[in-house]
Each structure stands twice: as C-alpha cells, then as structure tokens.
C-alpha positions as CSV (number, residue, x, y, z in Angstrom):
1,X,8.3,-23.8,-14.2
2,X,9.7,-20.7,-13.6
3,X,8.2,-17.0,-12.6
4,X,9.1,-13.6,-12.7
5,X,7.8,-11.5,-9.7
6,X,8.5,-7.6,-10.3
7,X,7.8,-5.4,-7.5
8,X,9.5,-2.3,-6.7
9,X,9.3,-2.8,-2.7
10,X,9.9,-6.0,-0.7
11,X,10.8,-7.0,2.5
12,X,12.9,-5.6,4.2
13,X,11.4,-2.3,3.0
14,X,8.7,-1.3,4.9
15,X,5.5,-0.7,3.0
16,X,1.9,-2.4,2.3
17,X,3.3,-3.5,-1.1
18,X,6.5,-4.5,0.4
19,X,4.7,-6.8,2.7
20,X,2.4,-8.2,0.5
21,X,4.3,-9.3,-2.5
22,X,6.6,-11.0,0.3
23,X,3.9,-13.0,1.5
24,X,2.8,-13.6,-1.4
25,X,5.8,-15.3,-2.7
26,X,6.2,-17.7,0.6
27,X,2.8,-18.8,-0.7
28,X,3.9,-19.6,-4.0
29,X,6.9,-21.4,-2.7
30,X,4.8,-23.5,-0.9
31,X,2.8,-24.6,-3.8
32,X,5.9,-25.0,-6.6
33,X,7.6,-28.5,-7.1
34,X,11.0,-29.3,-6.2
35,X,12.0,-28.2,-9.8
36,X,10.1,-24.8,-10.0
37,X,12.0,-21.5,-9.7
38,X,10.9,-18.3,-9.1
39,X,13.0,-14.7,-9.5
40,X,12.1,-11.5,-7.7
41,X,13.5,-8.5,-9.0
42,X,12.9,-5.5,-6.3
43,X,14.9,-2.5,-5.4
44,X,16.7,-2.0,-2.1
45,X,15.2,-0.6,0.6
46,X,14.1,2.8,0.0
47,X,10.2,3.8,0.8
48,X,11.4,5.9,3.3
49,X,14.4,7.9,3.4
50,X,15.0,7.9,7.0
51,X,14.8,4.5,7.1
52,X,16.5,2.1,4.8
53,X,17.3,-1.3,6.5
54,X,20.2,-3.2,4.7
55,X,19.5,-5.9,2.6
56,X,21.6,-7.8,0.2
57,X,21.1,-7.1,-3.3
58,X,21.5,-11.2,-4.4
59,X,19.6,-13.2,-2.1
60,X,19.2,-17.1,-3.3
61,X,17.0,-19.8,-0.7
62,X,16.0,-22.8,-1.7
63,X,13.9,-22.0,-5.1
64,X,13.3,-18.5,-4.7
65,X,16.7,-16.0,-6.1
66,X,15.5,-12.6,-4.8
67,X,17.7,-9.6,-6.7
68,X,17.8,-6.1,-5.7
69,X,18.5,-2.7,-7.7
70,X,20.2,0.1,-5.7
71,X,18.0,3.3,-5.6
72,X,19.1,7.2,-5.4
73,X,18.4,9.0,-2.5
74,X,14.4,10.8,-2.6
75,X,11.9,12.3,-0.9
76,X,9.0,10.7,-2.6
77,X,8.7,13.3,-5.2
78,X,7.4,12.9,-8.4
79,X,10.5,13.5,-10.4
80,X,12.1,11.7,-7.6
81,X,10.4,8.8,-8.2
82,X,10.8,9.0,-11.7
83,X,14.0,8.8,-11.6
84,X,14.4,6.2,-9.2
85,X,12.0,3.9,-11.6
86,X,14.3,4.6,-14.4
87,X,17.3,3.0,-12.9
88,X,15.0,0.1,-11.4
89,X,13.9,0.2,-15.5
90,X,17.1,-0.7,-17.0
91,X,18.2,-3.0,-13.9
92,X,15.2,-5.2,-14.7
93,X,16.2,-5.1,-18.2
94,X,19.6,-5.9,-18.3
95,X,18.6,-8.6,-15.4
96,X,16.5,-9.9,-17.5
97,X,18.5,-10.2,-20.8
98,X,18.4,-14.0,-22.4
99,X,16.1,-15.0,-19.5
100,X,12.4,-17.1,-20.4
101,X,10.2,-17.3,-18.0
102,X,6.1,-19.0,-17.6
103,X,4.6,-16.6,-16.1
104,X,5.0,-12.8,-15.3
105,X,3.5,-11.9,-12.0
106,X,3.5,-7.7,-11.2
107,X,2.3,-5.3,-8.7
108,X,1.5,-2.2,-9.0
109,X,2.9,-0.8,-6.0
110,X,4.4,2.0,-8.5
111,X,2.3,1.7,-11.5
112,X,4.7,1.7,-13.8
113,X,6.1,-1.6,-12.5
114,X,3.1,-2.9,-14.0
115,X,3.6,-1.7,-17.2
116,X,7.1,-3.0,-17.2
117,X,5.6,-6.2,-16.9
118,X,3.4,-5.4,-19.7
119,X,6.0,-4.5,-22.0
120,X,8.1,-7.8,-20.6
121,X,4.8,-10.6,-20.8
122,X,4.6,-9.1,-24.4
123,X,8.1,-9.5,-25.5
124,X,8.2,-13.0,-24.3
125,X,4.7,-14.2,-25.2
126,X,4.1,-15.3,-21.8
127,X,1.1,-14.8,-19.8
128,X,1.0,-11.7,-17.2
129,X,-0.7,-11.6,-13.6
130,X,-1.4,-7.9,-13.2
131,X,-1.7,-7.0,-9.0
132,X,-3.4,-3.7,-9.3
133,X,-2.6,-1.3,-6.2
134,X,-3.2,2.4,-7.7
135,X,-4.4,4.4,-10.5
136,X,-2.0,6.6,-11.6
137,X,-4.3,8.7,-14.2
138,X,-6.9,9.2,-11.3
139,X,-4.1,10.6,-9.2
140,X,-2.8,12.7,-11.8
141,X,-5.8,14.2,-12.0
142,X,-6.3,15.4,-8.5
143,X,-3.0,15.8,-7.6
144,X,-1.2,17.7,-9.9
145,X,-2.3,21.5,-10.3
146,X,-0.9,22.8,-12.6
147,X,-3.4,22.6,-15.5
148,X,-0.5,22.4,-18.3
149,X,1.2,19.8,-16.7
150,X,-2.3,17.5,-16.9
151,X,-2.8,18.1,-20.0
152,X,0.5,16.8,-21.5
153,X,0.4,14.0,-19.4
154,X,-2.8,13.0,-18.9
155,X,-2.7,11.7,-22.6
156,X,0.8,9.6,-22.2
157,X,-0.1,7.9,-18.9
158,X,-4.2,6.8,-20.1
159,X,-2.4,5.3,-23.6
160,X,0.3,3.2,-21.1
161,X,-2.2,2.5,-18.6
162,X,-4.8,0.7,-21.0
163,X,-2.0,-0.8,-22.9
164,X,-1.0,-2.3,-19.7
165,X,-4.2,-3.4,-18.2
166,X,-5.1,-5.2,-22.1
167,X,-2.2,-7.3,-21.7
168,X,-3.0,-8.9,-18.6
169,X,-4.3,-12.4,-18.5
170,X,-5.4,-11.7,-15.3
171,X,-6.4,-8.5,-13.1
172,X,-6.4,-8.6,-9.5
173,X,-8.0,-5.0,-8.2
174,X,-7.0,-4.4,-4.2
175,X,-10.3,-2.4,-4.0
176,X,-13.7,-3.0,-5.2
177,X,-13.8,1.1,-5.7
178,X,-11.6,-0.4,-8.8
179,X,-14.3,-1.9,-10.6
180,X,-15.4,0.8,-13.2
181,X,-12.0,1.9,-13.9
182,X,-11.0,-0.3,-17.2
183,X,-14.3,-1.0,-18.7
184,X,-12.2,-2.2,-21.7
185,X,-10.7,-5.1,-20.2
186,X,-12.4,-7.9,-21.1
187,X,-10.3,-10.4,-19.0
188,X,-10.9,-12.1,-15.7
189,X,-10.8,-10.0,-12.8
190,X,-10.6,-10.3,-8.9
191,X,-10.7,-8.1,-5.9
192,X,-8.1,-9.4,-3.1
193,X,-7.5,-7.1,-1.0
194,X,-4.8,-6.5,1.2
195,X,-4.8,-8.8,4.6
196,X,-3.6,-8.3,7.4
197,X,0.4,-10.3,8.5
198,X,0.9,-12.8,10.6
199,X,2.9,-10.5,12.8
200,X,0.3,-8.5,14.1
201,X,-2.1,-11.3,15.0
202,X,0.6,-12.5,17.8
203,X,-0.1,-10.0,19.7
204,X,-2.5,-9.3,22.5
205,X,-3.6,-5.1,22.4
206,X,-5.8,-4.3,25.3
207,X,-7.8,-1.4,26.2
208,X,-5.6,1.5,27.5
209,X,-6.5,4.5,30.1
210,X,-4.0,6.8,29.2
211,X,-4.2,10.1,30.8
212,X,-4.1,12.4,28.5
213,X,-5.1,9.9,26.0
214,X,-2.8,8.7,22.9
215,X,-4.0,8.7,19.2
216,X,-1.2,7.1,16.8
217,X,-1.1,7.1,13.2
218,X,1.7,5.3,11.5
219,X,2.4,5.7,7.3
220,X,3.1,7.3,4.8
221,X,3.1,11.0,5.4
222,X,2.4,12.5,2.3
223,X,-0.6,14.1,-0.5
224,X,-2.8,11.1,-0.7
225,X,-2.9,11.5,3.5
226,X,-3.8,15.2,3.6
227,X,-2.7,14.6,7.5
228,X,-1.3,18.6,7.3
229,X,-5.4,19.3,6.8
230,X,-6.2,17.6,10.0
231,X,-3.8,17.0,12.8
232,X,-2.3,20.4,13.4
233,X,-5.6,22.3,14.0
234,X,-7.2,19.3,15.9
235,X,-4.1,18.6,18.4
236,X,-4.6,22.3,19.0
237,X,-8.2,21.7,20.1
238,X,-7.7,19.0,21.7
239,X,-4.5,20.0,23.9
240,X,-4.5,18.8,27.6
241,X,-6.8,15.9,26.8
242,X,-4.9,13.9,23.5
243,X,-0.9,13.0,22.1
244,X,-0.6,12.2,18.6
245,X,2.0,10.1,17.7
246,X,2.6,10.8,14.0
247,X,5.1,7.5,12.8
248,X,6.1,8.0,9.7
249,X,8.0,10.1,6.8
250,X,6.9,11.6,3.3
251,X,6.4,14.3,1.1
252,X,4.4,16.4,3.3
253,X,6.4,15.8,6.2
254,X,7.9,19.2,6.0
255,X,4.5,20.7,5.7
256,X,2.7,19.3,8.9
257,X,6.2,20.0,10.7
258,X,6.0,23.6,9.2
259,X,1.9,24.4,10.4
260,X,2.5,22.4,13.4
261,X,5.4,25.1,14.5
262,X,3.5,27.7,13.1
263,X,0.4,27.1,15.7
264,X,3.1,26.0,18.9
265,X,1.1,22.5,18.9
266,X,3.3,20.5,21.3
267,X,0.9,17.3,21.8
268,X,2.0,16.0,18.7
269,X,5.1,13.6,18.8
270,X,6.6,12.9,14.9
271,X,9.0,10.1,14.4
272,X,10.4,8.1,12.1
273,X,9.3,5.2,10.4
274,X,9.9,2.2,12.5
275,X,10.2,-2.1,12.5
276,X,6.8,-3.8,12.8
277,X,8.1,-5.3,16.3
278,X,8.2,-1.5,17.1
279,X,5.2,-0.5,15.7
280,X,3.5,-2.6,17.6
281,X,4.2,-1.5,21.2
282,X,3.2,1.6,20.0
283,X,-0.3,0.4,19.1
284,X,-0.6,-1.8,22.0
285,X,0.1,1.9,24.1
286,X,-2.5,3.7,22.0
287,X,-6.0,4.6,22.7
288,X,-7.2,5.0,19.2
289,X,-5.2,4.4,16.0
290,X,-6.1,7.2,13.0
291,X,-6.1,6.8,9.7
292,X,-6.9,9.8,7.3
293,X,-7.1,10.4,3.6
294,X,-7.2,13.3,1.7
295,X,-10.5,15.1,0.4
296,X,-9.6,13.9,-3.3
297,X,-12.1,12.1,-6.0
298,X,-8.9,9.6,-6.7
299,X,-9.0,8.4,-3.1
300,X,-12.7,7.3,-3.0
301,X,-11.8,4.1,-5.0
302,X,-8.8,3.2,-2.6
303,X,-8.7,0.8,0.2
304,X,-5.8,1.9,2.6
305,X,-3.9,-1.2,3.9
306,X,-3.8,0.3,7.4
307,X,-7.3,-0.7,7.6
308,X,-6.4,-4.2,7.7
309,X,-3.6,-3.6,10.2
310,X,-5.8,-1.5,12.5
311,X,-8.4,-4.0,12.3
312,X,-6.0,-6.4,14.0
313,X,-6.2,-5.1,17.0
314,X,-9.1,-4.1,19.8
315,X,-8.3,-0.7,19.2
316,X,-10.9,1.9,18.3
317,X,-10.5,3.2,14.8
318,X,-10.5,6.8,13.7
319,X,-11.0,7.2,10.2
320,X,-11.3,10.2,7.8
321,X,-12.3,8.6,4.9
322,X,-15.3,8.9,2.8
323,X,-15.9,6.7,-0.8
324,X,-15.2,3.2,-1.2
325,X,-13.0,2.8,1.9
326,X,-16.0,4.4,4.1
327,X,-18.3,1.4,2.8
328,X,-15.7,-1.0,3.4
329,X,-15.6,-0.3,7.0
330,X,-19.2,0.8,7.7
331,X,-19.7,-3.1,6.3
332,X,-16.5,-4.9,8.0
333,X,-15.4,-2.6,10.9
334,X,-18.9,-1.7,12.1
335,X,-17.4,-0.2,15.5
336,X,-15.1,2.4,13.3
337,X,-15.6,5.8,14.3
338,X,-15.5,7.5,10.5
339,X,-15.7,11.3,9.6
340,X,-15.5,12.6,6.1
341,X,-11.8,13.9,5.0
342,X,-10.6,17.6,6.6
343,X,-13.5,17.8,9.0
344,X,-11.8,18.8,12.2
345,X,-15.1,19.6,13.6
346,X,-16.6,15.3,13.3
347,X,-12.9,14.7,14.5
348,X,-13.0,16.3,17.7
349,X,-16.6,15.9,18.4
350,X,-16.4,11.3,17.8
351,X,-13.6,11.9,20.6
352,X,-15.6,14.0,22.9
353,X,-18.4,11.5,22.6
354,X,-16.7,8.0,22.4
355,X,-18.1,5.2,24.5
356,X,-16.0,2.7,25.5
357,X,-17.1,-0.7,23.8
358,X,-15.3,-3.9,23.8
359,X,-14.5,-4.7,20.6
360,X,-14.8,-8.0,18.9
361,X,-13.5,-8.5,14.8
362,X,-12.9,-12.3,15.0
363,X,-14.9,-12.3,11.5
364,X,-12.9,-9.6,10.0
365,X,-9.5,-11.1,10.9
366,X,-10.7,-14.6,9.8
367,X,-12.0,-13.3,6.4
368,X,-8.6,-10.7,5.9
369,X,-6.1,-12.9,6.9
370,X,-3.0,-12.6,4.6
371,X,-2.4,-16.2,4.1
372,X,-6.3,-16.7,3.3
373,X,-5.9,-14.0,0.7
374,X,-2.9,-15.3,-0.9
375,X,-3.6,-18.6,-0.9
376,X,-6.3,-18.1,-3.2
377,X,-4.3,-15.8,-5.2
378,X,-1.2,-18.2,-5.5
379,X,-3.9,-20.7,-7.4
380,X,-4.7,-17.7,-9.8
381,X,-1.2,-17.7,-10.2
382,X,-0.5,-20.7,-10.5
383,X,-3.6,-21.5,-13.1
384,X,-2.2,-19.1,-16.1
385,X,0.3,-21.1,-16.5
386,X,-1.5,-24.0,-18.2
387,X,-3.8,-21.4,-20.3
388,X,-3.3,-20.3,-24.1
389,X,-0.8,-17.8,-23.8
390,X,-1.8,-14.6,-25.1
391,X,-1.2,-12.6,-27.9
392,X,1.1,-9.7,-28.7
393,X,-0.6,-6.6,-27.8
C-alpha cells in the first residue's frame, strides 16, 4: 500500500495545518504494515516570513519519505501566494512523474492543494481523501473589494472548487459551519475538527495576578483576524490596567503597527512568530488568551484552531467571534468570555467585569484530543482503500 499525503505546510512550519497533517501521518504510520509506504509532498517552511525554521527538503524514516519544495520569499498576499502555489504546483508534478499510488490523501490548508489532489486522484484512478480547512469562494467574496475582480473570479474558482469536492471519495469538513456548503456532493462526509497537540497538554498553566494584567494572542496576523479593528483602540482604553502581547506575523501586520503608532498605544508588545516550547511560557504568563475574527459572512462557518489550543489551558478565553465558532464554544467552552467581531465596547466591558472562576475543561480536552481525532480519521483513511475506486470526473 502506498499513499500520497499533499499538504502545503508541515512540521517544522508552524501553522494549524502544519500541525495537523503531521499528526496525522504519525497516526497513519502506526496503523500501516511493515510493507506500506507513505510520501508527503510539502513545501519548506514558509507560513511566516520572519520565521522559517530549516528543514531538509528529502527526509526518509522508516516508512514515511517526507519531500519538500523550496518556496519564494511572501507576505501572505494573494498574488504572493499564488505564486508560491505554482512552484509547489509543478514540484508536486514533476515529483510525482511515473509514481502509482492507493490512495490520495489532501488538505486544504491552501485550497488549491486540494484540487491538486483532485486533478492527481483523477489521473490515476485512485480514490481521494479530501481534508477540507477553508472555502476559498466564500472568502473571495468578502474579502476582495474590488467588484471587477469578483466577478472574473468568482466564476473560475466555484467551477474548480465543485470539481474538486465531486471527486472526493471522502470529505472531512473541520467545521460543522461547513455543512451547507456543497449540497452537490453526494459522498460521505465527516466533521473532525482540529484537536488540540500533545505538547500543550504537558503543561501545567495556572491562574496569574499580573499587575497590569496580560492579554496574549498568538497567530496569524492578517484579514480573516481583523485584529487592526480591535486591539489598537482597546489597548488605548484599557492603558494602565492591560499588555497585549500580539505573537505573530501577516498581512495586516503593517496595518495594526501603522494605527497602533498613529494613536501612541504603548501597552501593546508585537513579536514574532515563535516555537510552541516558547509559546507556551507565554500563555502560562498570561491572564487571558484572545482570539478575534473579523466581522465577515465567510468567517461564521470557520472554526479557528486556536480554540482548541486555548482550550488547553485554565486560562480565560476572550473571543470575538460570532457564527458557527460562537456556538461551538457557547456549547464546549461554556466559561468563554465571547463578544461579537469589532465591538470594542463588549471587549472592554467582559474585562472590567470578569470574575475570577476556576476553570475546569477535562471534557473538552478528552473529546478534542488530537490523537482521538486522528485516530478515527486514519480508519477513514485507511477504509478507501478497499472501496470501488471511483470514476473519472
């Protein structure tokens, strides 16, 4: 047997797709036979600019070959990015030249990774695992503004992306907010959600009394977090009393940097992404961890990984969400403190007003645990395999 896992991020890259494809193939590994292969075909590390840990681009252990495409430098832009899947594009491809594989296994940390495997499952008659992360046509549509733009896009990207979700055997949504998205796809369909890694489980994160207190966000800083719409103008109101540490890089970096100069805000502390090991001292110092999206209709389907990390800890959670992800935690993180997108007003006033509590998620950890997620996933996997192989789309 042997599987094709395309993801454009993997360890040591630090992302939620990154992490999660990793784990996902140690599951798998510990479910193949001696004689069973599988080949990963990433990029090298490059989610963030400012941090790119060094990785080899041919990795073999045991039955796992792991190979990696070099990137060009960007700042998470859309041509950017565009360009940088390109040259993943035809490193897959050549990679790929005379190969056979079983199964087709990708995620859709960049949704046109998905659609590579599409095009890839198809060529080879080979069933196709689909790991669906984002929507690109629903971001399209908030995101971009200018009208033209849409409309010659808009078109293009719904034809791949139904193309795409019709050739998978299988559909694994991360978020339930998913569900109405593809009502064409008449194939089996699961909702695993991201889990939360081992590494922040080992951990112990008690309940701080810093003076003035400390609110840390860690991420990506760019549209889909809006975080230029709430942390400038609620650092200001909050001076004396609250530090922001903002841990992170992205688009919008410049942007918050720009309006945080512009209103002299000097309780807000930006660095650069850092190592989970890092990270974590960071949370264990924090008194709340934050987690924002931005006030789009696209990101009321979406599940943020970060919940799952947050959720790790005892930490009180400050969330500006609203949608799917503001059910998911009203359900699952009951002691959340949750205020619709932008609203600097909610912001400062759950602060003001916070109770101490002690905080108890044994549940939520025992039912998001990463290797409980994948395990069930890896049988998924696994299962295609011995099904009728499906037809050319």
């Amino acid at each position: 047997m042997k599987i094709l896992i395309l993801s454009f991020y993997f360890q040591p890259d630090l992302c939620a797709g990154s992490f999660r494809c990793t784990a996902l193939v140690e599951s798998l590994c510990r479910k193949l036979g001696n004689n069973d292969t599988i080949e990963v075909i990433t990029t090298m590390p490059n989610r963030y600019k400012t941090l790119r840990n060094p990785a080899l681009s041919y990795q073999k252990k045991e039955n796992v070959t792991i190979r990696r495409i070099s990137m060009p430098n960007h700042e998470s832009g859309f041509i950017d990015q565009a360009l940088a899947f390109w040259k993943y594009w035809k490193g897959v491809k050549k990679l790929i030249e005379n190969q056979d594989y079983d199964l087709i296994y990708a995620t859709s940390a960049r949704f046109f990774t998905a659609y590579l495997g599409a095009k890839i499952a198809n060529k080879l008659q080979k069933p196709l695992y689909l790991d669906i992360r984002d929507i690109l046509s629903d971001s399209i549509k908030d995101v971009f503004k200018n009208k033209i733009s849409k409309l010659i896009l808009l078109p293009i990207v719904n034809y791949i992306e139904k193309y795409t979700i019709e050739s998978a055997m299988h559909l694994n949504l991360v978020s339930e907010g998913f569900k109405n998205s593809f009502p064409y796809y008449k194939g089996n369909i699961t909702y695993f959600t991201n889990g939360i890694d081992g590494i922040f489980l080992e951990n112990d994160y008690q309940e701080q009394n810093n003076s003035p207190k400390i609110i840390t966000y860690a991420g990506n800083i760019g549209e889909g977090q809006g975080l230029e719409k709430i942390i400038p103008e609620a650092a200001k109101r909050l001076e004396g009393k609250y530090i922001f540490n903002i841990i992170g890089d992205g688009g919008m970096k410049k942007k918050l940097i720009k309006q945080l100069s512009h209103l002299q805000i000097d309780n807000v502390n930006l660095l650069t992404p850092i190592n989970p090991n890092e990270l974590i001292k960071y949370y264990q110092e924090s008194d709340f961890l934050f987690l924002h999206l931005n006030n789009y209709e696209a990101f009321k389907k979406v599940l943020p990984s970060k919940i799952f990390e947050y959720g790790a800890t005892k930490k009180p959670i400050l969330a500006g969400v609203n949608g799917y992800a503001h059910k998911f935690m009203n359900e699952h993180l009951r002691d959340a403190l949750i205020f619709q997108p932008s609203d600097v007003e909610k912001f400062v006033e759950l602060l003001e007003n916070y109770q101490p509590q002690i905080i108890s998620r044994g549940n939520f950890i025992k039912k998001f645990s990463r290797d409980v997620i994948n395990d069930k996933m890896t049988d998924g996997i696994l299962s295609l395999i011995y099904l009728k192989k499906p037809q050319l789309v």
